[in-house]
DONU-449396 format. One record per residue (C-alpha): x, z negated, y. Coordinates in steps of 0.05 Angstrom, whole numbers, plus 32768, in hexadecimal, padded with zeros to 4 digits. Last residue first. Layout:
N
<<X,Z,Y>>
...
This chain:
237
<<810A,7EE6,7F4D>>
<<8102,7EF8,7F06>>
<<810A,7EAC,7EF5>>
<<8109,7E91,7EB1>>
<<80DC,7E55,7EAE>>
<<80CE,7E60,7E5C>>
<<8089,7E73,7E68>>
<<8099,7EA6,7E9A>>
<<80D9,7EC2,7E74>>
<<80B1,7ED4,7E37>>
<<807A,7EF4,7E5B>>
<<80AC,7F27,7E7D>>
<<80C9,7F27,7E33>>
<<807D,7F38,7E11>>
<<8072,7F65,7E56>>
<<80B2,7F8C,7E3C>>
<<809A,7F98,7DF7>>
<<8054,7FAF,7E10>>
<<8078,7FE7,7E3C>>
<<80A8,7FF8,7E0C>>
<<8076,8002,7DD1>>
<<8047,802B,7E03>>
<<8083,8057,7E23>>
<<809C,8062,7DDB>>
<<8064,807F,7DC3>>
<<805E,80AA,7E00>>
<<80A7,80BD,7DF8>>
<<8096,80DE,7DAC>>
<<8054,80FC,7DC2>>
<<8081,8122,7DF3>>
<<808A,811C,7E43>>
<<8082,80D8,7E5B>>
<<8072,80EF,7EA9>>
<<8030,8110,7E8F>>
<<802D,815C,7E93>>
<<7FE5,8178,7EAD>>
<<801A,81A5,7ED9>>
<<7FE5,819C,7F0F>>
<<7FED,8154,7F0B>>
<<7FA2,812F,7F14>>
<<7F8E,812E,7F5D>>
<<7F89,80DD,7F82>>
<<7F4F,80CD,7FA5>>
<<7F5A,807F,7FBC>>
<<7F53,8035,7FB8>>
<<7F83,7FFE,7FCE>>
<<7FAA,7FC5,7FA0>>
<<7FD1,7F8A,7FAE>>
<<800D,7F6D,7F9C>>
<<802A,7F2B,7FBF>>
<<806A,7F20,7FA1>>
<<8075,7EDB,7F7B>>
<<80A8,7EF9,7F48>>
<<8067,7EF0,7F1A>>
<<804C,7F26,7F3D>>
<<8083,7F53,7F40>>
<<8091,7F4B,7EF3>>
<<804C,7F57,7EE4>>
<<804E,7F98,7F11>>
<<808F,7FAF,7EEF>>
<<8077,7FA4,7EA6>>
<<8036,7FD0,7EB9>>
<<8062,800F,7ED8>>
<<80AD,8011,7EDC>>
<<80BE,8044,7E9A>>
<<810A,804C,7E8E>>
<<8124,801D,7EC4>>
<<8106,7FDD,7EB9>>
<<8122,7FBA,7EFC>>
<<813E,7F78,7EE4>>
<<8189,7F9A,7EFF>>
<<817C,7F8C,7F42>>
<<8167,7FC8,7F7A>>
<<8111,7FB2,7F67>>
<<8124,7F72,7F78>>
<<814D,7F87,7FBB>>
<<811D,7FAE,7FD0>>
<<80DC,7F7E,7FCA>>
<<80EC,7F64,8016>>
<<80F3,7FA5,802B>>
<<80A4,7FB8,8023>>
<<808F,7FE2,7FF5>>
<<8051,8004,7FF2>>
<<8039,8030,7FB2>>
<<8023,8072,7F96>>
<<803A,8076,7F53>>
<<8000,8051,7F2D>>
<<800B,803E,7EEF>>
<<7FEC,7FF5,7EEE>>
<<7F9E,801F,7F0B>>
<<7F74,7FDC,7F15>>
<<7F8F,7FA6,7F0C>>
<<7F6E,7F5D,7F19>>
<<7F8A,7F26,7F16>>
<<7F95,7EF2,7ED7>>
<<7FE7,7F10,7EDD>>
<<7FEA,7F1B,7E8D>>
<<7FA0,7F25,7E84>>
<<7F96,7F51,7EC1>>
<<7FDD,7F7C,7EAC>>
<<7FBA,7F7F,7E6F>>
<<7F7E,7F9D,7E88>>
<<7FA4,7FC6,7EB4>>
<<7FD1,7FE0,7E71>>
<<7F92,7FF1,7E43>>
<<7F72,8014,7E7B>>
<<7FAB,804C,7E8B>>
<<7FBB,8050,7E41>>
<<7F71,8068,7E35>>
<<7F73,8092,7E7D>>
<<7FB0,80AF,7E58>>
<<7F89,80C2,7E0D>>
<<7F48,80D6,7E2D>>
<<7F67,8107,7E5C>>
<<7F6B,8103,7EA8>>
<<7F31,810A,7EE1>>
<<7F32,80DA,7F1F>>
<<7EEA,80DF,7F39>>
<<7EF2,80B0,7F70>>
<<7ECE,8072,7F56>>
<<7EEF,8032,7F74>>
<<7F2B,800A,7F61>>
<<7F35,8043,7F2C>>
<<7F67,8073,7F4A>>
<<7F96,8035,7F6A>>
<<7FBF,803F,7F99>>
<<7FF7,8004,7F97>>
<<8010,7FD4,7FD7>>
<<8044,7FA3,7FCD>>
<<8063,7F73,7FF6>>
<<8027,7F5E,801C>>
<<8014,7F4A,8063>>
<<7FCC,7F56,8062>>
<<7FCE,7F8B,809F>>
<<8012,7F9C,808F>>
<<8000,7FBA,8053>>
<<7FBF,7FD4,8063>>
<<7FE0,7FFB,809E>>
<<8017,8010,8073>>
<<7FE1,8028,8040>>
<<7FB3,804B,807A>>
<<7FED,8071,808F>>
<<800B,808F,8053>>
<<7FC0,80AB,8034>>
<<7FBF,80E5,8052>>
<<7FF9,80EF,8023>>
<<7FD0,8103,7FEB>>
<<7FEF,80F0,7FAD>>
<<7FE4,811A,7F69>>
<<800D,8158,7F8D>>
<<8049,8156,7F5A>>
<<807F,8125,7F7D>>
<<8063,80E4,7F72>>
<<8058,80B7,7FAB>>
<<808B,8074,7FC7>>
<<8077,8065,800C>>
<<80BB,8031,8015>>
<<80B1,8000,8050>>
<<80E3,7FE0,8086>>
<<811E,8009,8079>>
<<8166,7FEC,8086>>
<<8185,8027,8063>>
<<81A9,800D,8035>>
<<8167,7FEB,801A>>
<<814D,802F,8018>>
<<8181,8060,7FF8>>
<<817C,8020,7FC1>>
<<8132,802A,7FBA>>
<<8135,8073,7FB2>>
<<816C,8071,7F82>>
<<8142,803F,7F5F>>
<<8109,8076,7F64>>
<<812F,80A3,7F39>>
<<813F,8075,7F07>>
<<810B,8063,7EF2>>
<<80EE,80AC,7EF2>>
<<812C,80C8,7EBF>>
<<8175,80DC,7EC6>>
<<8169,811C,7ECD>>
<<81B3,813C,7ED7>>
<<81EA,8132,7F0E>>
<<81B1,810D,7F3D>>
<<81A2,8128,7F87>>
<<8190,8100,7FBD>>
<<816C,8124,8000>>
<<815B,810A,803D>>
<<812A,813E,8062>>
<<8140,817E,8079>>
<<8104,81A4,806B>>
<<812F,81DC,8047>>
<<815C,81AB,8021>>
<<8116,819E,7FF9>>
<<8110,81E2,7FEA>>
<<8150,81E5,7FCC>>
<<8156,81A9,7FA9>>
<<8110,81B6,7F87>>
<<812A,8200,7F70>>
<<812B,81F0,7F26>>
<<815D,81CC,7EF4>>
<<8146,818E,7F15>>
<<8177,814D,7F06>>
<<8148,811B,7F2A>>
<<813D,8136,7F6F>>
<<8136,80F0,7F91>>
<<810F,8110,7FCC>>
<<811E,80E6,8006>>
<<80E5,80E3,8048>>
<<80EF,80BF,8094>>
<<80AD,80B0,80AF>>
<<808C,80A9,80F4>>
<<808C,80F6,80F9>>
<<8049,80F6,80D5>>
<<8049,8141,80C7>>
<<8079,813A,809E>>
<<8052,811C,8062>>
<<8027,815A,805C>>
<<8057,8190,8064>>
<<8086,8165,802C>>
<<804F,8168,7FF8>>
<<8051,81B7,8005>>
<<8094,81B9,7FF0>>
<<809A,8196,7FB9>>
<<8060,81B6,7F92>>
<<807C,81F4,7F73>>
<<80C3,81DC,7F68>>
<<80B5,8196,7F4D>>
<<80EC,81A1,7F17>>
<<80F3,8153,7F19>>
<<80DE,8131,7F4F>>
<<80DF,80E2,7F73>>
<<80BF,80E1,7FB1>>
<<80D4,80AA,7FE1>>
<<80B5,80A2,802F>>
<<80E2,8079,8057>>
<<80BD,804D,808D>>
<<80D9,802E,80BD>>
<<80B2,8002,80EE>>
């Protein structure tokens, strides 16, 4: 089977490098760092492990950072995507049992979740509020059940690839709209539990107080459309 492992980063300079040690010690996988626009040394130390590398003219934001990644793939004839965050939250012991899960139950998408069981997953009040507020109403939207909806670490198999490649991808923030819009595209989504390390930087992915206001509008704006174009029999598929 093959595998590409994608890690999207931005100025990722202190932690690139030793995520990479980790995942290349299973040889089984091919990895591409989607350096987003860095104004550090991530290119740099990435180029030094020789692993597939894509570099963007300026940061053109997380979206659209791992579409690159799922375009490189679908090019590419991969079988699966491993797609984990750049910053150390993802363990990449974790890589093998997911693919094995994944084929194991035949599904199209596999996501880590930090809540499906206790593991002592620490983050602030304010995100682990925002964090529960969208898997509940992922749960409502999708009546399953959701545990962690903003989870970066996921499986993807090529079958998915050419819907997340189309232009109904949400580019700007693909979190909770994303997994409603995979699930009522008819993909099987499941979820699978494990430790996962708050970011070291303690910086969220939204940035200000400003974006993260706009990440919550967006994100219940475009589950009202997704919503929308399930009850009027508008196909995402």
């Amino acid at each position: 089977m093959k595998i590409l492992v994608l890690i999207p980063a931005f100025n990722e300079e202190q932690r690139i490098g030793d995520v990479i040690s980790k995942i290349i010690i299973n040889k089984k996988v091919d990895i591409l760092v989607v350096n987003d626009g860095s104004n550090d040394n991530t290119a740099l130390i990435v180029k030094k492990f020789g692993v597939f590398l894509v570099n963007h003219p300026y940061n053109l934001g997380y979206g659209v950072a791992i579409q690159t990644g799922y375009k490189f793939a679908l090019e590419n004839n991969y079988d699966l995507v491993v797609q984990m965050d750049a910053d150390g939250q993802h363990d990449p012991k974790y890589i093998q049992e997911m693919v094995d899960v994944f084929v194991e139950k035949h599904l199209d998408v596999l996501v880590g979740s930090r809540f499906k069981n206790k593991t002592g997953y620490h983050a602030s009040f304010t995100r682990r509020l925002g964090m529960y507020f969208f898997s509940i109403l992922v749960g409502l939207v999708t009546k399953r059940k959701v545990t962690d909806s903003t989870s970066g670490y996921q499986v993807i198999g090529k079958q998915v690839l050419p819907f997340l490649c189309s232009d109904l991808f949400p580019c700007d923030y693909p979190d909770a709209d994303l997994l409603i819009m995979l699930y009522f595209a008819g993909y099987k989504v499941e979820e699978i539990p494990m430790i996962m390390f708050e970011s070291k930087t303690g910086k969220s992915m939204h940035g200000s107080i400003i974006k993260n206001i706009y990440y919550v509008l967006k994100m219940c704006l475009s589950i009202f459309t997704i919503m929308l174009r399930k009850i009027t029999g508008l196909s995402n598929r």
